[in-house]
N, C-alpha and C positions, 0 to 999 in steps of 0.2 A: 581579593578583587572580585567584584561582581559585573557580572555578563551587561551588555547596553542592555536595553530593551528595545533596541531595533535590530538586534544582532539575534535575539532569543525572547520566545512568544509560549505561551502555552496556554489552552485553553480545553476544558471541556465541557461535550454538548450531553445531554442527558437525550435520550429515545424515548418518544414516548406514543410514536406513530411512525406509517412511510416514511410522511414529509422531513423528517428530523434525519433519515439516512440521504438523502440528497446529495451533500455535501460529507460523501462515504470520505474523501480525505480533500485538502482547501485548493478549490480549484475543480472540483465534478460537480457534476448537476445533473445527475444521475436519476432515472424515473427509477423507483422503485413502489412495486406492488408484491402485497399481502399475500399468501398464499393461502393460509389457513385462518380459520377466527381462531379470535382471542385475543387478547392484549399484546400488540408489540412494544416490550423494555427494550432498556441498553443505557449505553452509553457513546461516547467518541471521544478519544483524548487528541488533540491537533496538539501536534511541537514543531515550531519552525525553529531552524536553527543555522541563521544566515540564509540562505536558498533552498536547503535540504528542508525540504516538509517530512514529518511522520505522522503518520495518524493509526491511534489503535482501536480496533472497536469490538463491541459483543452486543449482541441483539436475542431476541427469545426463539422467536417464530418463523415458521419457512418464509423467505422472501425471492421476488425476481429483483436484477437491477440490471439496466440498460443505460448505457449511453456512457460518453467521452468520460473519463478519469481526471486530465488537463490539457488544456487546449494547446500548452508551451513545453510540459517537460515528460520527460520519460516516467511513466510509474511503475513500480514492480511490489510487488503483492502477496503475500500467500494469507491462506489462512491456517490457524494456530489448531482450532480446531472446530469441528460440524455435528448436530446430532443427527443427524443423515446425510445423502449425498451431496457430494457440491460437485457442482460441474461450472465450468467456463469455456463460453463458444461451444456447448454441448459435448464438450472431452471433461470426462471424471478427473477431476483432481484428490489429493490427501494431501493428509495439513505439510508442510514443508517446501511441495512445488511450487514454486516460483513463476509467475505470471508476469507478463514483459508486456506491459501496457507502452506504447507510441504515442507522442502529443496529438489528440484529436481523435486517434481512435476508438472507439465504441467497446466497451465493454458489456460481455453479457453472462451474465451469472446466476444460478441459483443453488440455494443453500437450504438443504433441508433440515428442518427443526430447529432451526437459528446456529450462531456460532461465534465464532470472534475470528479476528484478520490481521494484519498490520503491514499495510501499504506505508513507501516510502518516494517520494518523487524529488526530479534530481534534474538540473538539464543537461541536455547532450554534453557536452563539449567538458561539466565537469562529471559524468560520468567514465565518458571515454576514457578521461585522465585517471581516474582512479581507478582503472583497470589497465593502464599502458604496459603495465609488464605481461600482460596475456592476452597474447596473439590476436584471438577471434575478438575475445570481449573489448580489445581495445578498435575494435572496427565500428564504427556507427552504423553499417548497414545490419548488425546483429540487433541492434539496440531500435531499430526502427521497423523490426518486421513485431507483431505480436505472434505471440507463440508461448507454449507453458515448458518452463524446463521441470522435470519429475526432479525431486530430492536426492538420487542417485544419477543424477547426472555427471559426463567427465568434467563440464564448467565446474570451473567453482563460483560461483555467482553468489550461492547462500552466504558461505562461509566468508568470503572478502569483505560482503554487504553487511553480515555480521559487525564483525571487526570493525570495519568505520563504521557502523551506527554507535561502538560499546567505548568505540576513542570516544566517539563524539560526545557521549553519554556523560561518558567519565568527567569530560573536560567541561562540562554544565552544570556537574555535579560538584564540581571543586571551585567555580566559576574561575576558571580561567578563559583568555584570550581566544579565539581561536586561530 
C-alpha cells in the first residue's frame, strides 16, 4: 500500500547561496548572511509526513541565520555536525543538543565553517501528546520557552524524538497508513 500524497511530501532544495537557506526547514524565513567568501553548497531534504515537518540540511561555509523558524509549530533542532563553533542565542552548542524553538520565535545561530542539522517541527497539542508519559515534557509551558537542552541532559527529549522520527520513518518506508 502506498502513502496519499497529501499524507507525505518530499522534496529537496539544493544551496547554492544565502538565499536558498531561508527556508532552513517549511515554514522559516530566515535571513541568513555569509560569513566568509567563497562558494556557499548544500543541500535541504524537507519530508512532511502528515503535520510532522523534517528537514535536513548541510551547507559549506560559516553562516549567521536570524529570525522565526514557524510561525505555528514548535521546532526542535540540533545539529549533526560543525566545522567550527556553533552557537545559538550566543550559548555554544555540540552536535546532539537539542534546540526548543517556540511558534514565532526568532532564532539566532552561527555555524562556523558550515555543517549540517536536522530540525523537526510539530504542534503543540501533538507534541505534548507524545510526550504524556513524562511529567515536564508533557507540560506546554516547557515547550514554549526556547532554551537549548545539552545531549546529557535528565529529559529525554533526544531519544523519544528519535524513536517517533525512526517509527515514522519506518512506516514511510513500507508505505503504510499512519
Amino acid at each position: 500500500m502506498r502513502l496519499d500524497k497529501k499524507i507525505w511530501s518530499k522534496e529537496i532544495v539544493p544551496i547554492k547561496g544565502p538565499e536558498d537557506l531561508r527556508e532552513i526547514t517549511r515554514g522559516s524565513d530566515v535571513e541568513v548572511t555569509q560569513l566568509k567568501p567563497g562558494k556557499l553548497r548544500g543541500s535541504i531534504r524537507h519530508i512532511d509526513i502528515g503535520n510532522l515537518g523534517i528537514s535536513v540540511g548541510q551547507f559549506s561555509t560559516e553562516i549567521r541565520s536570524k529570525g522565526p523558524l514557524h510561525g505555528e509549530k514548535v521546532v526542535l533542532g540540533t545539529h549533526l555536525a560543525s566545522v567550527g563553533r556553533a552557537l545559538h542565542w550566543w550559548e555554544e552548542t555540540r552536535p546532539g543538543d537539542v534546540g526548543i524553538f517556540p511558534p514565532g520565535i526568532d532564532a539566532d545561530a552561527i555555524y562556523g565553517g558550515g555543517g549540517a542539522y536536522v530540525v523537526v517541527s510539530i504542534a503543540l497539542p501533538e507534541l505534548s501528546l507524545m510526550f504524556s508519559s513524562e511529567n515536564r515534557l508533557a507540560d506546554p509551558a516547557f515547550w514554549n520557552t526556547k532554551q537549548l537542552v545539552p545531549h546529557r541532559s535528565p529529559y529525554r527529549v533526544r531519544s523519544r524524538a528519535t524513536a517517533h522520527a525512526d517509527h515514522l520513518r519506518h512506516r514511510a518506508q513500507s508505505h503504510r497508513p499512519l
